[in-house]
N, C-alpha and C positions, 0 to 999 in steps of 0.2 A: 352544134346540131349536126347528126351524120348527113354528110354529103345524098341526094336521093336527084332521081331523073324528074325531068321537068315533066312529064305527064304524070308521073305521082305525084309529086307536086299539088298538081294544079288537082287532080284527084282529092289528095287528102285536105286541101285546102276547101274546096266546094263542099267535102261534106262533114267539115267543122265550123265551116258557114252555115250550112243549113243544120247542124244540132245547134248550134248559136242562135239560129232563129227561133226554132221547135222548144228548147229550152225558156226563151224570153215569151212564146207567148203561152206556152204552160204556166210559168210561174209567176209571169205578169198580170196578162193582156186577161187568162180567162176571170181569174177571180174578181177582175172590175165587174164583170155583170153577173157574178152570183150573188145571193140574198143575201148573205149570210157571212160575220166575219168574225175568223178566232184568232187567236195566236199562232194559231197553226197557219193560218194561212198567210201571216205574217213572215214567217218562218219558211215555207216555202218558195213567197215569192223572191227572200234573200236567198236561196241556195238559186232558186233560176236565174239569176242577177249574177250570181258570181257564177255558175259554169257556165251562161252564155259570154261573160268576160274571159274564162279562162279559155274556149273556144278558140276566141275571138282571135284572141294573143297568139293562139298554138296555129292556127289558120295564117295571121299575117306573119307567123317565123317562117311559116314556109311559103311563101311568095316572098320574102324576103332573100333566101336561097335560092329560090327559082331564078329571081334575077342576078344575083350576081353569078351564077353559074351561066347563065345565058347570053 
C-alpha cells in the first residue's frame, strides 16, 4: 500500500468506517422492519455485508500504515 501521512490516514480511515456503517445498516439493519420480503432484498443485504467488510479491511490497511509509519 503507498506510503500516505497520518492525518490521511486517519481521514480516509474514519470515513471508510463510517461507509462501513451506512452500508451495514442499509443493507441490514433497515429491511428487519420492513413488511415485506423478496429475493431482492436478500440480495441486497449480501452486497451491504460484503462492502461494509470490504470497508472495513480498507479502513484497518490504513491504520495499520498509520502505525507503523508513526
Amino acid at each position: 500500500m503507498k506510503k500516505i501521512r497520518t492525518s490521511k490516514a486517519k481521514v480516509y480511515s474514519d470515513f471508510l468506517t463510517g461507509t462501513a456503517i451506512a452500508w451495514f445498516s442499509a443493507g441490514i439493519i433497515t429491511p428487519l422492519f420492513t413488511k415485506r420480503f423478496e429475493i431482492i432484498d436478500l440480495i441486497f443485504a449480501v452486497i451491504g455485508i460484503l462492502v461494509a467488510m470490504v470497508s472495513l479491511q480498507i479502513a484497518v490497511e490504513y491504520k495499520r500504515g498509520d502505525k507503523s509509519n508513526g
